[in-house]
C-alpha positions in Angstrom: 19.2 -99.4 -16.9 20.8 -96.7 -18.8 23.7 -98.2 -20.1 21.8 -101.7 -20.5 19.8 -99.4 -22.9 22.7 -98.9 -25.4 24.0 -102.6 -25.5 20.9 -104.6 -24.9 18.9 -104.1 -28.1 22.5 -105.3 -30.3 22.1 -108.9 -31.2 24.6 -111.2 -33.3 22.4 -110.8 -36.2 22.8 -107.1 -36.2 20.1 -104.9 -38.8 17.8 -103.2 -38.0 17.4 -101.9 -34.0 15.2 -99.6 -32.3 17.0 -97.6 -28.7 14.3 -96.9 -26.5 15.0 -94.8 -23.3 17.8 -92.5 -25.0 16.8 -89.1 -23.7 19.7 -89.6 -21.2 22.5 -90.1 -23.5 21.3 -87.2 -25.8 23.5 -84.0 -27.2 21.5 -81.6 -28.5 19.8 -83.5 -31.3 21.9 -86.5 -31.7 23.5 -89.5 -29.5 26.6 -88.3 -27.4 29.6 -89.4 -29.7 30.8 -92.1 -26.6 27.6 -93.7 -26.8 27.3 -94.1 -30.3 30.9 -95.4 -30.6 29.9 -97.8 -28.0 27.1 -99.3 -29.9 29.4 -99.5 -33.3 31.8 -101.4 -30.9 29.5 -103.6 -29.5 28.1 -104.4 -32.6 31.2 -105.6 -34.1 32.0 -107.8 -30.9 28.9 -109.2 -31.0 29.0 -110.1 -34.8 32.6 -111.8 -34.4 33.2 -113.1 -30.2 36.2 -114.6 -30.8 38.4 -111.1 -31.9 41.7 -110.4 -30.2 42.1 -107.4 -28.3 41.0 -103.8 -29.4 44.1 -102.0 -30.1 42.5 -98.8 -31.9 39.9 -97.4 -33.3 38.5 -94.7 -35.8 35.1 -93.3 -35.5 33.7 -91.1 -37.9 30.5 -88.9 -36.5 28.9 -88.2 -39.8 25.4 -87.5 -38.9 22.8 -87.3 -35.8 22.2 -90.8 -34.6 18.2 -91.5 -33.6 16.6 -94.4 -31.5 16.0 -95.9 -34.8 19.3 -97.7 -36.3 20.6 -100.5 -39.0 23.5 -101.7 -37.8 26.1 -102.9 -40.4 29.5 -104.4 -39.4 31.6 -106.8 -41.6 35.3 -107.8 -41.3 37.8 -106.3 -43.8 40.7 -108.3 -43.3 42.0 -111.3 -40.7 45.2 -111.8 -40.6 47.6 -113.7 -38.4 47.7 -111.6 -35.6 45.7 -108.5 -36.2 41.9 -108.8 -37.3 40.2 -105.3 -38.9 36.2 -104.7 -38.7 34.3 -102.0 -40.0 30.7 -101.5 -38.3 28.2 -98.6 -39.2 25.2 -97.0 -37.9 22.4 -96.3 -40.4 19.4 -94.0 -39.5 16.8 -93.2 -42.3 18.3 -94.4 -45.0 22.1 -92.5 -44.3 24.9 -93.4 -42.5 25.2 -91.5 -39.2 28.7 -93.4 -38.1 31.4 -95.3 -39.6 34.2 -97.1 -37.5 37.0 -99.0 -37.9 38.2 -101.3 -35.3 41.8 -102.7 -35.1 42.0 -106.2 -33.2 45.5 -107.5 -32.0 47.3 -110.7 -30.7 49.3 -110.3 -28.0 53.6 -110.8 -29.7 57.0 -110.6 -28.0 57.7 -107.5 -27.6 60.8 -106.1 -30.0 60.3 -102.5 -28.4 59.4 -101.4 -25.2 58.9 -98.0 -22.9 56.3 -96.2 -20.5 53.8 -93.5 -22.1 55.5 -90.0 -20.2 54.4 -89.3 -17.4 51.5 -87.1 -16.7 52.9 -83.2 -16.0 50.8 -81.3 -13.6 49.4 -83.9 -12.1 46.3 -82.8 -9.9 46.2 -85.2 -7.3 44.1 -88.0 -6.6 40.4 -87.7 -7.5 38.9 -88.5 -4.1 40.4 -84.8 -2.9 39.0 -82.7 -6.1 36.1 -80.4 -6.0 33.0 -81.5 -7.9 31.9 -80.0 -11.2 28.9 -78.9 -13.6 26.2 -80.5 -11.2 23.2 -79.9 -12.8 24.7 -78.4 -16.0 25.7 -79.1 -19.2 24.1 -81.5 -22.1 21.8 -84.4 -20.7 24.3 -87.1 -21.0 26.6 -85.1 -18.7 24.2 -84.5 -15.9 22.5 -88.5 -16.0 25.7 -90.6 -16.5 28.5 -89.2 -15.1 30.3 -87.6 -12.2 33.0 -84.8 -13.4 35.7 -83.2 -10.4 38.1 -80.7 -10.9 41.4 -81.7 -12.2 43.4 -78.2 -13.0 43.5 -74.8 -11.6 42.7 -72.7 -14.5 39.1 -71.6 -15.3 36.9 -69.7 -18.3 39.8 -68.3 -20.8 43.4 -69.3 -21.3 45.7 -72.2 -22.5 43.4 -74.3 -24.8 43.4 -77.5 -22.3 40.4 -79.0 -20.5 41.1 -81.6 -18.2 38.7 -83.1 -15.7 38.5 -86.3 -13.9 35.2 -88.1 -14.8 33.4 -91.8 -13.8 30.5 -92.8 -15.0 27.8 -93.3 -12.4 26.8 -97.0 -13.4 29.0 -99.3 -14.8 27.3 -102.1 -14.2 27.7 -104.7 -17.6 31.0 -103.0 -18.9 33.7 -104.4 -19.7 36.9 -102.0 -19.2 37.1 -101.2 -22.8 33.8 -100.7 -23.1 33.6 -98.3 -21.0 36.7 -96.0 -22.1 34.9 -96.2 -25.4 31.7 -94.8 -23.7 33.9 -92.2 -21.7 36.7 -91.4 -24.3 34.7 -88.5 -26.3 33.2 -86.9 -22.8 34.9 -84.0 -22.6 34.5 -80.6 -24.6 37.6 -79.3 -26.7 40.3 -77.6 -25.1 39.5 -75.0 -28.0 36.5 -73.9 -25.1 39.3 -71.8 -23.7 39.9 -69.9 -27.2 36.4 -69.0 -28.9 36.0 -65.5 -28.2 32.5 -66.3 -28.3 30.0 -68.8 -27.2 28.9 -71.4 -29.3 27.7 -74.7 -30.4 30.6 -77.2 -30.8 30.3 -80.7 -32.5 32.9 -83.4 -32.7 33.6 -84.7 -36.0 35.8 -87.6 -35.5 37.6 -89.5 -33.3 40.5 -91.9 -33.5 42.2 -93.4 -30.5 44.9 -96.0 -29.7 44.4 -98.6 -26.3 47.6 -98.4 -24.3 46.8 -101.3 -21.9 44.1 -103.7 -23.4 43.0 -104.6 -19.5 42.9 -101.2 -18.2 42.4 -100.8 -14.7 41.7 -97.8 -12.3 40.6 -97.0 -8.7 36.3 -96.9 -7.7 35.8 -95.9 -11.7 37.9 -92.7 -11.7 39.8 -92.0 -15.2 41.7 -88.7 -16.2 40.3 -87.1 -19.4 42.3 -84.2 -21.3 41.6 -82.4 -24.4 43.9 -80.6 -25.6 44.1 -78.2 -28.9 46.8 -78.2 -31.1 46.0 -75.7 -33.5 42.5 -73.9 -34.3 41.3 -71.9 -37.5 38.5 -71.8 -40.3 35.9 -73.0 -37.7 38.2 -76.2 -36.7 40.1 -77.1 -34.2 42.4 -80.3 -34.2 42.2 -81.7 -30.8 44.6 -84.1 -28.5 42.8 -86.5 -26.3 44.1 -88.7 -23.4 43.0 -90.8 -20.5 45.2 -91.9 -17.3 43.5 -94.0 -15.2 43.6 -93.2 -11.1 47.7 -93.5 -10.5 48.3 -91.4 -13.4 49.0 -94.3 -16.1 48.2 -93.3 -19.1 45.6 -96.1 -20.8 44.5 -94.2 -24.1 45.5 -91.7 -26.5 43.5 -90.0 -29.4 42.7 -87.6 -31.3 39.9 -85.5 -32.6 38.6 -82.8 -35.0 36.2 -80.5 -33.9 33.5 -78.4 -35.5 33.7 -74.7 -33.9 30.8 -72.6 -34.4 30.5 -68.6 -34.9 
């Protein structure tokens, strides 16, 4: 029921939609950047069935989304092998998130190799300890299931890495529902403020490593990572392996960080 409530309302047609049942999927005042991204996605899917596969994408979070949304999505250019849409949520009149959406044949290959593999890699999730039960934001606590994937806790290197599943996947396709988990963690820049408080993620931009990604009972590896911080932003690396430690996405982010 929750996640039906994202992608149930989006019809072909697109315009004009109204969310009900959102309090799960809230942050603070606004939609939890996965979820949002989701519905941009879904919306531009819907709009055009017969795409390619998603290869990337770039997700601009440019205001708090509410329950009640215009959805706008058109495609920019079809080429041969790669097809590019841009869809937007509109709330009141603004626009509250752009994306862009790379599609992509499938070519012989002219170059070829493995993403790295994963360094420190904490062990399978079915053996890791169970985190923030009953904490953080509401779309934390309602949709998914976090477990401990590294050692270090509260200050340090500016790395957060957790393994996460959502609690219901029922209706998602596998890209669907990295979009939905992609932007779940907080920055690794957590580990650096010498203070607490508020965070907000900006943007996001990710590339799809393996366009049928696959892992084991709904277990992925999420990792932020920040690469440098200063002037109230930090510029974030984010990755997902699924449950044998291939790596399926990789992204990145800028992040609002609050005095």
């Amino acid at each position: 029921m929750s996640i039906a409530s994202l992608t149930d309302p989006i019809t072909a047609e697109g315009g004009s939609v109204r969310f009900d049942n959102l309090d799960h999927w809230l942050q603070g005042r606004t939609l939890y950047g996965g979820a949002s991204a989701l519905i941009a996605y879904t919306a531009a899917v819907r709009a055009f069935p017969d795409l390619p596969p998603l290869r990337a994408g770039q997700v601009a979070f440019v205001a708090p989304t509410g329950p009640e949304v215009e959805l706008k999505r058109e495609i920019v250019r079809q080429g041969r092998n790669v097809t590019q849409v841009r869809s937007e949520l509109w709330c009141e009149g603004q626009c509250t998130l752009t994306a862009f959406w790379l599609f992509g044949t499938e070519r012989e290959a002219n170059a070829e190799h493995e993403a790295a593999e994963i360094a420190d890699w904490p062990g399978p999730p079915e053996n890791a300890e169970q985190v923030m039960e009953g904490m953080g934001p509401a779309f934390i606590q309602n949709n998914f299931e976090l477990r401990r994937a590294q050692d270090l806790r509260g200050p340090g290197e500016p790395v957060v890495r957790r393994w996460a599943r959502l609690t219901t996947r029922e209706g998602l396709d596998p890209v669907s529902e990295l979009i939905l988990l992609g932007d779940v963690m907080p920055p690794g820049a957590m580990r650096a403020m010498q203070r607490q408080g508020p965070i907000s993620s900006i943007n996001w931009s990710f590339n799809l490593l393996d366009t049928r990604p696959a892992t084991r009972d709904g277990w992925w590896l999420s990792e932020n990572a920040s690469q440098h911080a200063a002037e109230g932003y930090s510029s974030e690396r984010l990755r997902l392996w699924n449950a044998d430690g291939q790596q399926v996405m990789d992204g990145m982010q800028c992040v609002a960080v609050f005095g």
